[in-house]
Backbone as a ProteinNet text record, in pm:
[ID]
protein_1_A
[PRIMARY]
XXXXXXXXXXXXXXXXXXXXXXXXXXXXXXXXXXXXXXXXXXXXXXXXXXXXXXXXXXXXXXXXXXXXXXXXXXXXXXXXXXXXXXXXXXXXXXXXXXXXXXXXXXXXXXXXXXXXXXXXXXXXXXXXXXXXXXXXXXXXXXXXXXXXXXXXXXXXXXXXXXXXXXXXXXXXXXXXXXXXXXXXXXXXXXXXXXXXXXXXXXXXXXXXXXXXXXXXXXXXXXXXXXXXXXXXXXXXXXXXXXXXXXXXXX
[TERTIARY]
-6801.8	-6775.8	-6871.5	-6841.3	-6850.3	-6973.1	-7093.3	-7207.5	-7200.6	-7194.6	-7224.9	-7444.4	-7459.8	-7568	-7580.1	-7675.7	-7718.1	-7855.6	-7921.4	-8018.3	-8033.3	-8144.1	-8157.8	-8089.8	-7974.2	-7897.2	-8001.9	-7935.7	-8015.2	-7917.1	-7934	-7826.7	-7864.9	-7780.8	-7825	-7766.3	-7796.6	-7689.2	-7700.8	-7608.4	-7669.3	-7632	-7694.5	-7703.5	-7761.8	-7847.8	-7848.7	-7979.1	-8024.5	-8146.4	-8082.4	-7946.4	-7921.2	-7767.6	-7726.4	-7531.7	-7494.7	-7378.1	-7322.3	-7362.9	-7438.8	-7506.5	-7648.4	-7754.4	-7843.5	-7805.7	-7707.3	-7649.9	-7595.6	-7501.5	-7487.1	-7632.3	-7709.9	-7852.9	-7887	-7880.3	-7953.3	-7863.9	-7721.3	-7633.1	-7679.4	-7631	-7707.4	-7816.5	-7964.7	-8050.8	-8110.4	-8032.8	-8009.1	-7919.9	-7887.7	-7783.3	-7846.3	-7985.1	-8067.2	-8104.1	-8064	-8042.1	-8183.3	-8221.3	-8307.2	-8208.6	-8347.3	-8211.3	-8313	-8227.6	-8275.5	-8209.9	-8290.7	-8223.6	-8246.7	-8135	-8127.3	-8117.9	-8175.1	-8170.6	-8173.9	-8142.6	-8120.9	-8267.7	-8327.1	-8453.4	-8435.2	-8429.1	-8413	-8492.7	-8618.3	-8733.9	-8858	-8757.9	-8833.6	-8878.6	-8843.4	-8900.7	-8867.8	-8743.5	-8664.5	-8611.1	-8554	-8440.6	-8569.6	-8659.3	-8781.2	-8833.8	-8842.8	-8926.8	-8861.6	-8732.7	-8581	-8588.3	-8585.8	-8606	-8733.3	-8854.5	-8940.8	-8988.7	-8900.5	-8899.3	-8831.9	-8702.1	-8608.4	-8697.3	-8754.3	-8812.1	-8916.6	-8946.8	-9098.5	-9038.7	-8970.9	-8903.9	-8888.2	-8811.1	-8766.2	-8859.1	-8990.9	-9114.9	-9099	-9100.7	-9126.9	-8977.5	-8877.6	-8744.5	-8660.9	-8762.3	-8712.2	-8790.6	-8735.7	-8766.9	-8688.2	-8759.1	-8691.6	-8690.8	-8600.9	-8604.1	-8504	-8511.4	-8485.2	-8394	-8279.5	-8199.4	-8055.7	-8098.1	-7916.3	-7817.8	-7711.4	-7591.6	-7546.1	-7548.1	-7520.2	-7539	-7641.2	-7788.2	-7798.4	-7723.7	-7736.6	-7842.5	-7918.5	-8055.7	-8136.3	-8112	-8198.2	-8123	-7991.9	-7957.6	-7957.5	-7983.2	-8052.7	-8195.5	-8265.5	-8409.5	-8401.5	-8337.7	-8327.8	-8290.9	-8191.7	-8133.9	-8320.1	-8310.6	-8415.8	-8551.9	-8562.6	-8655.8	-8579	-8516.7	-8445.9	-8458.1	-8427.4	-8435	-8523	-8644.5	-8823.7	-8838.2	-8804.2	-8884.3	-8869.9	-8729.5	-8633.4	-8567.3	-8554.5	-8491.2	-8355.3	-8328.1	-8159.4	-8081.8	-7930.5	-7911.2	-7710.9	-7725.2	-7589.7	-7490.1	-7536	-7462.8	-7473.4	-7318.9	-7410.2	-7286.3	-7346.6	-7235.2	-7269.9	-7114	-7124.7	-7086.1	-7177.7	-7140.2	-7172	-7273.3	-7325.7	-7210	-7195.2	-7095.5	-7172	-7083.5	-7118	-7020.4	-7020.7	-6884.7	-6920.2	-6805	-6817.5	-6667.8	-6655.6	-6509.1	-6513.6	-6380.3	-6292.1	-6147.4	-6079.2	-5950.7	-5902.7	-5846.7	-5818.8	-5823.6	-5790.3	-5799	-5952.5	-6011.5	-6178	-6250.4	-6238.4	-6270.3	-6336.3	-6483.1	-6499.9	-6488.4	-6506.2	-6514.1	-6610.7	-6747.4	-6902.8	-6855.9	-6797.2	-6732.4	-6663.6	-6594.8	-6534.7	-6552	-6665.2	-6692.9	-6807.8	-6865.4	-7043.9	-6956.8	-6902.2	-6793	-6741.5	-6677.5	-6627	-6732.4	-6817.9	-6969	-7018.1	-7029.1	-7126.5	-7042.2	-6941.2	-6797.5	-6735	-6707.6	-6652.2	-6696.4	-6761.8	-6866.3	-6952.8	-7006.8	-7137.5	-7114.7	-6959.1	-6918.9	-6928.9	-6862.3	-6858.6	-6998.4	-7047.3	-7233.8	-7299	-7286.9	-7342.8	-7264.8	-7185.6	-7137.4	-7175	-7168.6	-7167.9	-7325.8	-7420.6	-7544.6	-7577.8	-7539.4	-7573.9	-7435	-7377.8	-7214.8	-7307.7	-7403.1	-7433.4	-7578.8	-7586.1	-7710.1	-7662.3	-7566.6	-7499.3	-7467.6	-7503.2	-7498.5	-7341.5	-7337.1	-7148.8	-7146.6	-7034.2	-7021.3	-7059.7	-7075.2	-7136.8	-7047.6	-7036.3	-6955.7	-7024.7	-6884.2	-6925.6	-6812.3	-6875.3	-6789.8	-6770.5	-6690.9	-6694.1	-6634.8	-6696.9	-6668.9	-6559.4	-6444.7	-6339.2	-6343.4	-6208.3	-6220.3	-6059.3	-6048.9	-5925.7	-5816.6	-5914.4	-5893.8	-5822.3	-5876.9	-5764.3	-5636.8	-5580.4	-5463.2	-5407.9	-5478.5	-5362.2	-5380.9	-5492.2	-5537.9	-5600.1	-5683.1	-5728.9	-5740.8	-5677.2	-5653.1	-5864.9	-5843	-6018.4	-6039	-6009.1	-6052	-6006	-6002.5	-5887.6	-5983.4	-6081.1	-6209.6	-6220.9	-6271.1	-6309.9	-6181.2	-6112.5	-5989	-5924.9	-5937.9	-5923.6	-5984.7	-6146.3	-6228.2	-6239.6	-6201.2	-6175.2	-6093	-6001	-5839.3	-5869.5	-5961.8	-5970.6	-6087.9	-6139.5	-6227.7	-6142	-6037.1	-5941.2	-5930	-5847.4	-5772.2	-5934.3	-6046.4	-6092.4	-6111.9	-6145.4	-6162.9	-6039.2	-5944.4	-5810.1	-5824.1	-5860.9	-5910.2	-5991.8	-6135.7	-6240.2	-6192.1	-6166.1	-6164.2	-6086.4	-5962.9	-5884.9	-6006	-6056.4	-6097.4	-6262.6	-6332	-6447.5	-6453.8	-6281	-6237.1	-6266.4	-6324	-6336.6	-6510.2	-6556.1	-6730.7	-6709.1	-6598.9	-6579.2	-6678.9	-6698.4	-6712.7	-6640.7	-6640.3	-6490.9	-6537.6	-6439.3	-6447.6	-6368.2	-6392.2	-6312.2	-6354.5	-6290.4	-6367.9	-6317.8	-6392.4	-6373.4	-6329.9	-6269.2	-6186	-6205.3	-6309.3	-6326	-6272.9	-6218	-6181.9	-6350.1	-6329.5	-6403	-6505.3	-6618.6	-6746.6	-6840.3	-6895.9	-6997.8	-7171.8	-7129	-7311.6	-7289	-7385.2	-7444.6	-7321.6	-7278.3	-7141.7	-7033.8	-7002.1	-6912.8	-6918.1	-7033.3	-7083.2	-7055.5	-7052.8	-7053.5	-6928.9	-6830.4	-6687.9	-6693.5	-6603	-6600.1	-6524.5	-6551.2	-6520.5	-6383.1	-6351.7	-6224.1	-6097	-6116	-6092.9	-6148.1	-6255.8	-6270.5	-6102.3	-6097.5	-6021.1	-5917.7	-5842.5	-5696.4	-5736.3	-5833.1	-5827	-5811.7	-5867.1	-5870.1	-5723.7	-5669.6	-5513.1	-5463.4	-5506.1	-5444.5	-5461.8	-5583.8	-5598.8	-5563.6	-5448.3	-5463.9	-5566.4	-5670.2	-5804.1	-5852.3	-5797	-5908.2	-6038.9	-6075.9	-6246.9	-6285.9	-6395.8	-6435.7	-6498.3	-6527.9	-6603.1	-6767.9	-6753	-6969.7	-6985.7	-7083.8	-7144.9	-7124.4	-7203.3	-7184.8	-7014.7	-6978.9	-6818.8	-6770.3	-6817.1	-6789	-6904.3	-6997.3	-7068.8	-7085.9	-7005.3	-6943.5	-6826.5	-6765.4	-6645.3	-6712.1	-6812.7	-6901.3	-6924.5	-7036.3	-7113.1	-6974.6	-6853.7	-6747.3	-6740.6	-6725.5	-6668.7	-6772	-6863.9	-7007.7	-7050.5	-6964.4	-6984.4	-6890.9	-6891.4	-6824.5	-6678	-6695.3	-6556.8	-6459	-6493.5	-6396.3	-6384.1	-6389.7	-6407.7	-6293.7	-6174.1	-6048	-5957.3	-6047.3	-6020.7	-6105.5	-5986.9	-6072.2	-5942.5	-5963	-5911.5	-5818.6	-5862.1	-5844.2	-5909.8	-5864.1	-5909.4	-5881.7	-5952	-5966.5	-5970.7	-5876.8	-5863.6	-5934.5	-6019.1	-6082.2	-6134.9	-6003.6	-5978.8	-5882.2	-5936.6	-5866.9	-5751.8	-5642.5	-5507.4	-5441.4	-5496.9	-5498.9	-5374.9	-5426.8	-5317.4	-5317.7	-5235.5	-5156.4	-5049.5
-5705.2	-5700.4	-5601.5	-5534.6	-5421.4	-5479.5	-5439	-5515.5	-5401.7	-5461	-5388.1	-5334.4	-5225.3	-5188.4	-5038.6	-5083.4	-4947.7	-4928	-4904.9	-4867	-4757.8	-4685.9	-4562.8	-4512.1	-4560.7	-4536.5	-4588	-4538.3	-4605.9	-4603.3	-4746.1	-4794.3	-4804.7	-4748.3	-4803.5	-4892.3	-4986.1	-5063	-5131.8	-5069.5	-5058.1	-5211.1	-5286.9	-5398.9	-5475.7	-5487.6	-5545.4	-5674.5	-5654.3	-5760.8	-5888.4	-5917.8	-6086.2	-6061.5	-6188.4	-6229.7	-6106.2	-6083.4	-6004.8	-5922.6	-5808.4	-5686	-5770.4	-5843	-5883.5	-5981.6	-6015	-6046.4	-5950.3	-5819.2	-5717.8	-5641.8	-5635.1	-5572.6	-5645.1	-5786.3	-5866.1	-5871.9	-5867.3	-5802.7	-5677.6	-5654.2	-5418.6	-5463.9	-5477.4	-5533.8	-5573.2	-5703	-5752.3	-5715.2	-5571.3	-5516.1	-5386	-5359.1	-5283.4	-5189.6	-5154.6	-5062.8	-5035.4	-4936.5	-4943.9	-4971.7	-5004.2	-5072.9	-5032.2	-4966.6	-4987.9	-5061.4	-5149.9	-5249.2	-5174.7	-5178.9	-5082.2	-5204.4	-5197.7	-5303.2	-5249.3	-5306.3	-5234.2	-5265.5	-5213.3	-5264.7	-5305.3	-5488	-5567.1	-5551.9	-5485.3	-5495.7	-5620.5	-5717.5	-5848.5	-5888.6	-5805.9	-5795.6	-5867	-5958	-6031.3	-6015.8	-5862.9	-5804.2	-5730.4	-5660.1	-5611.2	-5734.1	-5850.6	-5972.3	-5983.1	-6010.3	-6037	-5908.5	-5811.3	-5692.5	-5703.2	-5660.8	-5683.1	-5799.6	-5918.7	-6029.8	-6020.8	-5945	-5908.4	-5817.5	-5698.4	-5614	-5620.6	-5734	-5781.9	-5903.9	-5887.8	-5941.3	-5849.1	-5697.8	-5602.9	-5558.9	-5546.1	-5513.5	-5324.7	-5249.4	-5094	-5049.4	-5118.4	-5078.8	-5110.2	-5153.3	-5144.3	-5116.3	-5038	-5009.3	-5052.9	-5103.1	-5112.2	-5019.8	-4957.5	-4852.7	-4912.8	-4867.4	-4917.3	-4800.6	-4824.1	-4693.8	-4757.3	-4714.6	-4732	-4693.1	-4745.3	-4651	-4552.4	-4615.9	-4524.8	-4391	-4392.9	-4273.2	-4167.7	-4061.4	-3986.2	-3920.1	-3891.9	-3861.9	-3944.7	-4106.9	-4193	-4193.8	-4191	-4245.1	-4075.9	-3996.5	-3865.4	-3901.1	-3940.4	-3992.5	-4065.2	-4163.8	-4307.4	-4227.4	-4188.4	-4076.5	-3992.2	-3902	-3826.3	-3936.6	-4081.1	-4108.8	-4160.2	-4222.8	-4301.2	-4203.7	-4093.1	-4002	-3924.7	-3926.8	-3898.9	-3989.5	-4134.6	-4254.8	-4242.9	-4259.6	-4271.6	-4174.4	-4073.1	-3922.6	-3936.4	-4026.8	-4000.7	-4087	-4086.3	-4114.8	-4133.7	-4261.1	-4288.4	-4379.7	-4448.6	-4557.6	-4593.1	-4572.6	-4578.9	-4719.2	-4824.7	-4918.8	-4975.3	-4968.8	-4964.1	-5102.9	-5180.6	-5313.6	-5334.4	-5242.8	-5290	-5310.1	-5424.4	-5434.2	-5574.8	-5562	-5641.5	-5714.3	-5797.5	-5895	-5892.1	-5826.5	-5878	-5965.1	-6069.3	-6144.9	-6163.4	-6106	-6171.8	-6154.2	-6207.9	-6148.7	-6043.4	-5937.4	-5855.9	-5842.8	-5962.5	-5920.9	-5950.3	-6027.9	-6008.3	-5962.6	-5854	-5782.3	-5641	-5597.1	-5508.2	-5393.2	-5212.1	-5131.4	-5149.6	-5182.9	-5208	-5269.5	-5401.6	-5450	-5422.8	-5332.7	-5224.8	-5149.1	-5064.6	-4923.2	-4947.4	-5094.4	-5139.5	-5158.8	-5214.9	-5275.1	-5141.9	-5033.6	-4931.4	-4820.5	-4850.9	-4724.3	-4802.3	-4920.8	-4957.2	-5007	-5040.2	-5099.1	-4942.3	-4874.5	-4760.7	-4619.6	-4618.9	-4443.3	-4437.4	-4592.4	-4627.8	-4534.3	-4592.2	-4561.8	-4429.7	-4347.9	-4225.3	-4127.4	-4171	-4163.2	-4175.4	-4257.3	-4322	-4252.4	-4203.2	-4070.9	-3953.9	-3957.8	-3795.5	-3778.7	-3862.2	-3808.7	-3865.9	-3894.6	-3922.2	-3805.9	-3794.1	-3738.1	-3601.5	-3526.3	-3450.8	-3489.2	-3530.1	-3623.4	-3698.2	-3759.9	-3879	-3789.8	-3844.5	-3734.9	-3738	-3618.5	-3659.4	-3749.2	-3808.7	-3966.2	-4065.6	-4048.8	-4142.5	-4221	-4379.2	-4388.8	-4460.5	-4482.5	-4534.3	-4662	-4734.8	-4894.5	-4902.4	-4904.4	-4965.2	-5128.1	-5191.5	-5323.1	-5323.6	-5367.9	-5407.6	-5561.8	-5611	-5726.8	-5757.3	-5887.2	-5914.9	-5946.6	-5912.3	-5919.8	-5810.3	-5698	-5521.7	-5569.5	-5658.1	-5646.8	-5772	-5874.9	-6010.9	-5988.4	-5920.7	-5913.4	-6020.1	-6112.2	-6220.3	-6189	-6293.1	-6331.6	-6291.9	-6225.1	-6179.7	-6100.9	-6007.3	-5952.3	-5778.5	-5752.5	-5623	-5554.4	-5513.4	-5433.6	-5434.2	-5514.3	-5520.2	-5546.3	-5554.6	-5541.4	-5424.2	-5348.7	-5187.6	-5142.8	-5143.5	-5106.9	-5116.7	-5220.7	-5218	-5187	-5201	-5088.8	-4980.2	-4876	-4757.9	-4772.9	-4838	-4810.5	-4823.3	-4863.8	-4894.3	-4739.6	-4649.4	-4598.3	-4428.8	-4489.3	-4380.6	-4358	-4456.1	-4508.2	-4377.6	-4397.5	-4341.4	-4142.4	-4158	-4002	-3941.6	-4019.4	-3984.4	-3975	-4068.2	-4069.3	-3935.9	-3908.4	-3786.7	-3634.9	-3667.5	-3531.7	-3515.3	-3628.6	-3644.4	-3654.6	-3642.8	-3689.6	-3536.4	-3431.2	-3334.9	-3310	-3409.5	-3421.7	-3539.8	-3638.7	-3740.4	-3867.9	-3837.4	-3945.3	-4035.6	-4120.2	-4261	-4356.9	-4376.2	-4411.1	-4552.5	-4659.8	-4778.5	-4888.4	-4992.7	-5073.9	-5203.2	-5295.5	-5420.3	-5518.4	-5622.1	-5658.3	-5835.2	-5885.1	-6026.1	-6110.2	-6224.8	-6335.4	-6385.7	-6517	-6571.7	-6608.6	-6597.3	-6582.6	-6678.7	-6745.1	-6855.6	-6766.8	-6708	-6627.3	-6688.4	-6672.8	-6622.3	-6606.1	-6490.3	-6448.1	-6550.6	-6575.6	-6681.7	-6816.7	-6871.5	-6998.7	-6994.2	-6861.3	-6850.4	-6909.8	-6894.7	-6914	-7099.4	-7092	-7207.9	-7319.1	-7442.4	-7525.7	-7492.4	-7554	-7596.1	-7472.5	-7339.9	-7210	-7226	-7272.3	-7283.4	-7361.2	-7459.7	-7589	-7552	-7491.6	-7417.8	-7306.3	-7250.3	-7115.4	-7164.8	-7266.7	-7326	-7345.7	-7399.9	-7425.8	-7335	-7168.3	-7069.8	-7003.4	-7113.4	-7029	-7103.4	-7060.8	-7122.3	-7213.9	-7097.2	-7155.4	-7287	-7299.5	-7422.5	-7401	-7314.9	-7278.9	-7127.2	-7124.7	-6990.2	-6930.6	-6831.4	-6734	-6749.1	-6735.9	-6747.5	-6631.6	-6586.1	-6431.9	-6371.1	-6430.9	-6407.9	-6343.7	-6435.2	-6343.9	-6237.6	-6176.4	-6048.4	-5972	-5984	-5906.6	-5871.6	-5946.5	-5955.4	-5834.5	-5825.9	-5780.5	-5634.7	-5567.7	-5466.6	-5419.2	-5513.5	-5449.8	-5374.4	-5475.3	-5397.4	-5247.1	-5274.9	-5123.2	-4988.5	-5105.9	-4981.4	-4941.4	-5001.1	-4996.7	-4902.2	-4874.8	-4752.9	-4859.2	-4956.1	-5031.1	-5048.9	-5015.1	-4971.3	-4793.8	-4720.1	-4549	-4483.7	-4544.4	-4487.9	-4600.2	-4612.9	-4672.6	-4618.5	-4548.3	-4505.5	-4471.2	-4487	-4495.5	-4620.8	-4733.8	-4858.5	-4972.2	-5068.4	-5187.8	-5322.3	-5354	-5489	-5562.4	-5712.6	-5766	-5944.3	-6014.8	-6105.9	-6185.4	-6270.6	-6373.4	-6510.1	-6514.9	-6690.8	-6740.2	-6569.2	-6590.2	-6617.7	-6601.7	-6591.6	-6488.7	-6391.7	-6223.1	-6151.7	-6114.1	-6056	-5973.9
-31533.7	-31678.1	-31744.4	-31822	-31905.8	-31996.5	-32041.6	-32085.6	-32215.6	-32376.3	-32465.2	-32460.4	-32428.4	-32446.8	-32549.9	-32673.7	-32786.2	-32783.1	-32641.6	-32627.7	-32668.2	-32736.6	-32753.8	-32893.1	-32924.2	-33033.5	-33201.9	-33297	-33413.9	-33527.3	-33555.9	-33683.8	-33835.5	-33904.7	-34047.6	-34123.8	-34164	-34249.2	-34376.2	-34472.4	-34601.6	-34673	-34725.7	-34831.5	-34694.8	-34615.8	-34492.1	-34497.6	-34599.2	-34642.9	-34614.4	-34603.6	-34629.8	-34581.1	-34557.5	-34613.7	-34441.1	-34428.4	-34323.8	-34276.4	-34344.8	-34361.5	-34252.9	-34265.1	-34238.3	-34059.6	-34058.1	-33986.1	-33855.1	-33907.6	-33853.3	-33797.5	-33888.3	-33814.3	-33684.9	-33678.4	-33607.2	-33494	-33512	-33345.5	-33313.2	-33378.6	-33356.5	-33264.5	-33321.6	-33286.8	-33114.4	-33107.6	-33003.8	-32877.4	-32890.8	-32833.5	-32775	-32845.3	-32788	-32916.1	-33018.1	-33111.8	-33199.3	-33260.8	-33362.5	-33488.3	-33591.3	-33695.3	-33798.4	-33929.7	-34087.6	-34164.6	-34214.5	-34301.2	-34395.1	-34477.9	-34603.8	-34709	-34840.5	-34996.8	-35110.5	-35193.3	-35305	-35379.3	-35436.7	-35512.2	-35615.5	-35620.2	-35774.2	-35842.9	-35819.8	-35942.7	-35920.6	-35843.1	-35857.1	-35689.7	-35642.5	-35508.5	-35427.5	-35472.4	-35340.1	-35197.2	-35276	-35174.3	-35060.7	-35100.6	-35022.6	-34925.3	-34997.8	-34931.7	-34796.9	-34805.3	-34710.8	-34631.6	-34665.3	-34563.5	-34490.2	-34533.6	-34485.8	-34328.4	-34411.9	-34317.2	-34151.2	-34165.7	-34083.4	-34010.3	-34042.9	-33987.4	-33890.1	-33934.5	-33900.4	-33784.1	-33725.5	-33615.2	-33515.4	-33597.9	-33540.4	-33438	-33471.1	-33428	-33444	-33354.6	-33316.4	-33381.8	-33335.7	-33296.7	-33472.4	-33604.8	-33700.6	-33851.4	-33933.5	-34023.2	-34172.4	-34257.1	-34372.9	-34500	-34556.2	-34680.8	-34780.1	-34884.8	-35030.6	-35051.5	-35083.1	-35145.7	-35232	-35320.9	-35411.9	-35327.1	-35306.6	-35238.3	-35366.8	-35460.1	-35573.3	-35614.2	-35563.2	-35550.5	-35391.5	-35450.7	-35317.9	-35262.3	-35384.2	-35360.2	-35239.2	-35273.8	-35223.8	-35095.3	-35068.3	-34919.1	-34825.4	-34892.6	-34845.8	-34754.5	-34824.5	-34804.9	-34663.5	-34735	-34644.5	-34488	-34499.4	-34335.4	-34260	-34379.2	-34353.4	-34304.7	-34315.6	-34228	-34137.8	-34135	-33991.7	-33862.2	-33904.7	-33821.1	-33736.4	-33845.2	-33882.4	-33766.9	-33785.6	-33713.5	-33583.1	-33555.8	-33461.6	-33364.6	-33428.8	-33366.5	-33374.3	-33425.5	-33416.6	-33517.8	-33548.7	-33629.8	-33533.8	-33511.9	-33408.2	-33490	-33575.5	-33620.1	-33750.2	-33825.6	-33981.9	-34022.1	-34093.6	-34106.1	-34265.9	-34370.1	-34503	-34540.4	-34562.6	-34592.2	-34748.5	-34812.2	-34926.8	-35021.2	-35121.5	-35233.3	-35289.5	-35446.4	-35523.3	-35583.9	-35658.7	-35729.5	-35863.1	-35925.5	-36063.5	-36155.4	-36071	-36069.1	-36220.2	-36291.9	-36399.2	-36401.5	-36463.9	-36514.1	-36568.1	-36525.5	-36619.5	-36707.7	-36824.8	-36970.7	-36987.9	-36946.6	-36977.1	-36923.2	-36800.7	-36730.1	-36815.8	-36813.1	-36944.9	-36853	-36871.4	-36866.5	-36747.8	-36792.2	-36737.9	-36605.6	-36624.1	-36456	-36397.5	-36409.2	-36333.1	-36287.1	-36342.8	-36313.8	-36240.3	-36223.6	-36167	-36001.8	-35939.9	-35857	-35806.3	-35836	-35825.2	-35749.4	-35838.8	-35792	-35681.8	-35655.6	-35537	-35440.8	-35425.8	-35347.7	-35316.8	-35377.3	-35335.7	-35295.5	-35378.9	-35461.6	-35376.6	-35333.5	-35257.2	-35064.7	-35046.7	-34930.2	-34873.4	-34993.3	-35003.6	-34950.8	-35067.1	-35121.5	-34945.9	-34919.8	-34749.8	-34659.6	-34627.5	-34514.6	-34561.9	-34704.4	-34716.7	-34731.4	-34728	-34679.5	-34557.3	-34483.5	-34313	-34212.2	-34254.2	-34137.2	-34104.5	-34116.7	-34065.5	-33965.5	-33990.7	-33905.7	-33765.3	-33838.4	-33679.1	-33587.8	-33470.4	-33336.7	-33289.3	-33236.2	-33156.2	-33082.5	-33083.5	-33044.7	-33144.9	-33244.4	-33317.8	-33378.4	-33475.2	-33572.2	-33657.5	-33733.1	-33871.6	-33917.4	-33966.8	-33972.8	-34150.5	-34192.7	-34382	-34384.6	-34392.3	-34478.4	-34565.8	-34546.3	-34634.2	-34697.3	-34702.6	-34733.6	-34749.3	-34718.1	-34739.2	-34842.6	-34973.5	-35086.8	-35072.4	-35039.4	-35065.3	-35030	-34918.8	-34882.3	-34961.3	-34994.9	-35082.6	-35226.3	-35286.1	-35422.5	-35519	-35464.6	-35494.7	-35681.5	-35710.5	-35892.6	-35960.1	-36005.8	-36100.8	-35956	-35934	-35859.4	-35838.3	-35956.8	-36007.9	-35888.3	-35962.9	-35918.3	-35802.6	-35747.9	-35592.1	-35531.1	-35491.9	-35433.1	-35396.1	-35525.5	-35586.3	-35509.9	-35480	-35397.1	-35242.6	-35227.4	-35068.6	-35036.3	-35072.6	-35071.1	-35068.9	-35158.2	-35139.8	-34974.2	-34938	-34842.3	-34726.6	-34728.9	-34560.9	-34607.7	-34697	-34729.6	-34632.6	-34714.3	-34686.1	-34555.3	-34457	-34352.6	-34284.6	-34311.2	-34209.2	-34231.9	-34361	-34410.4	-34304.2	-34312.3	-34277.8	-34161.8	-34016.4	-33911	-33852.2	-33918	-33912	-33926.1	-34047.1	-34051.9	-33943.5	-33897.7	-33800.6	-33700.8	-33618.1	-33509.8	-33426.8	-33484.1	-33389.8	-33374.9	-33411	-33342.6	-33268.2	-33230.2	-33179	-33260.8	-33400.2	-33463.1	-33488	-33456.6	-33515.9	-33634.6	-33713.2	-33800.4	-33825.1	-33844.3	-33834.9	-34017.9	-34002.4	-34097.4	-34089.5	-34111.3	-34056.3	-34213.2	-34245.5	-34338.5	-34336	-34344.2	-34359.1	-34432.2	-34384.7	-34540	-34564.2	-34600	-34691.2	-34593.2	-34617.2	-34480.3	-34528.1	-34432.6	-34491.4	-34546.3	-34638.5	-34697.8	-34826.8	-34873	-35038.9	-35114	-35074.8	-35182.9	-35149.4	-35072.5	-35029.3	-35098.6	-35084.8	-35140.1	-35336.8	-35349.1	-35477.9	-35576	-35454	-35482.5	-35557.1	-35673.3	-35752.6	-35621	-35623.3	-35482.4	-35489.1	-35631	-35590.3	-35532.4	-35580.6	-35580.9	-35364.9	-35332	-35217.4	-35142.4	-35167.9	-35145.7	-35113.3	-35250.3	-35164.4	-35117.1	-35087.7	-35015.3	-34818.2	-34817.6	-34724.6	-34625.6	-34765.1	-34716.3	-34658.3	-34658.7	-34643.6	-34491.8	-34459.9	-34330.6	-34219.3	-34129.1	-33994.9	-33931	-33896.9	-33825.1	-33925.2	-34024.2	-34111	-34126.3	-34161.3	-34200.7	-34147.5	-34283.9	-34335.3	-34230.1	-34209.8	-34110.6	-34091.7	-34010.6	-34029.8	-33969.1	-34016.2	-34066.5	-33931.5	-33806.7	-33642.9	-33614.4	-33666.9	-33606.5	-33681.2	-33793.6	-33852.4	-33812.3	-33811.4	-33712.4	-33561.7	-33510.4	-33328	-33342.7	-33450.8	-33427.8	-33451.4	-33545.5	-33599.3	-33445.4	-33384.8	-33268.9	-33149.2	-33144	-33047	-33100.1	-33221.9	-33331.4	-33261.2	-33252	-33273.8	-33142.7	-33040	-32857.4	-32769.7	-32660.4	-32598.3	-32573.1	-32595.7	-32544.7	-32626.9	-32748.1	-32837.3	-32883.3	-32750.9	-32752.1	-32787.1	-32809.3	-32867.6	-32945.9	-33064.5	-33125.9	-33266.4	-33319.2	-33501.9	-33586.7	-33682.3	-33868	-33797.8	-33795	-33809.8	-33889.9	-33935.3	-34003.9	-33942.8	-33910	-33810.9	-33895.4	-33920.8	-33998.8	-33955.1	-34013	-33946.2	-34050.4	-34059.5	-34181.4	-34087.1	-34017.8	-33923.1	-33929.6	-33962.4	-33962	-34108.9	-34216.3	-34330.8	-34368.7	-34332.5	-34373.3	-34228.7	-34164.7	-34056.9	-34034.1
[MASK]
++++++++++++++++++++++++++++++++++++++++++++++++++++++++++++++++++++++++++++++++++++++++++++++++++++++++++++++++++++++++++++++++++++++++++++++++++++++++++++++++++++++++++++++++++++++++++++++++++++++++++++++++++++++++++++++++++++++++++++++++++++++++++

């Protein structure tokens, strides 16, 4: 049997302090990989605390940096050390996003366009300052969600957004497919983190009803499905969206 090994390789993965993202580092990780946990800097030093913590596990083989996805400047930076540290730059995976759930009609300008820039812009923002860096052979994973394909009710925005990220996903892979970069993105239902938990119960309750499997995802199996993405055993396999919601949407 075929043994996933990313020795030598080095991953970045952006919102990775906590929730899937933090999760995904820690397969990477364990798989042999160097890893940057990438966070957004709250000001209040949470998201640093949570990185820091992860890292400090990592031992040699990890580094933590602070960068807006928003901010191309900063995920410029962020590359430019991974690379500094590490020498290389093999694996870049876009998980960072945010929620700003309402209804359309009370949905303002501000929550739209906040959701849009870091769910979408962010994605963008994060290849187009690493795709010259990642070595041939390299890829790149975007975080969808299964919202893009059913359109979950208050969810104009982010839905919108992950929709455009399958969408970019099939772009990108087409036009990177001649450095043999692959490009894929993975599409979760409702996952047992932080953001998940956030969900109002009862809004939980029938969501429940919806899934075959009978219960939500835990973080391990959307990040199992990442590390295949990110392994030679999935080597002809790109501008795809792996969908991994427990039979939910199919």
């Amino acid at each position: 049997m075929r043994q996933i090994d990313l020795s030598g390789k080095t991953a970045i993965v952006t919102g990775s302090s906590q929730g899937i993202g933090l999760e995904t580092a820690k397969t990477l990780h364990a798989a042999g990989a160097n890893l940057v946990i990438n966070y957004f800097d709250d000001g209040e030093g949470k998201n640093r605390a949570l990185a820091d913590a992860a890292v400090a596990d990592f031992g040699d083989r990890g580094l933590a940096c602070a960068a807006d996805v928003r901010q191309p400047d900063q995920l410029e930076a962020m590359v430019s050390k991974a690379v500094e540290k590490f020498g290389s730059l093999d694996i870049l995976v876009n998980n960072a996003g945010i929620l700003r759930d309402k209804s359309f009609r009370k949905m303002s300008h501000e929550d739209w366009q906040a959701v849009i820039d870091t769910n979408l812009t962010g994605v963008f923002n994060s290849c187009k300052a690493a795709v010259e860096s990642l070595s041939e052979n390299g890829v790149i994973v975007n975080v969808s969600s299964l919202s893009a394909v059913t359109g979950f009710f208050g969810q104009a925005n982010y839905a919108t957004a992950k929709a455009g990220v399958m969408t970019f996903t099939k772009v990108l892979s087409k036009e990177l497919a001649r450095k043999n970069i692959r490009v894929n993105a993975v599409a979760p239902g409702v996952v047992n983190t932080e953001m998940g938990e956030s969900i109002p119960e009862e809004n939980r309750k029938y969501m429940m009803t919806q899934i075959p499997l009978a219960r939500f995802a835990e973080p391990s199996e959307i990040s199992d499905v990442i590390l295949f993405l990110c392994s030679d055993l999935s080597s002809y396999v790109t501008g795809q969206t792996i969908h991994v919601n427990g039979g939910w949407w199919a």
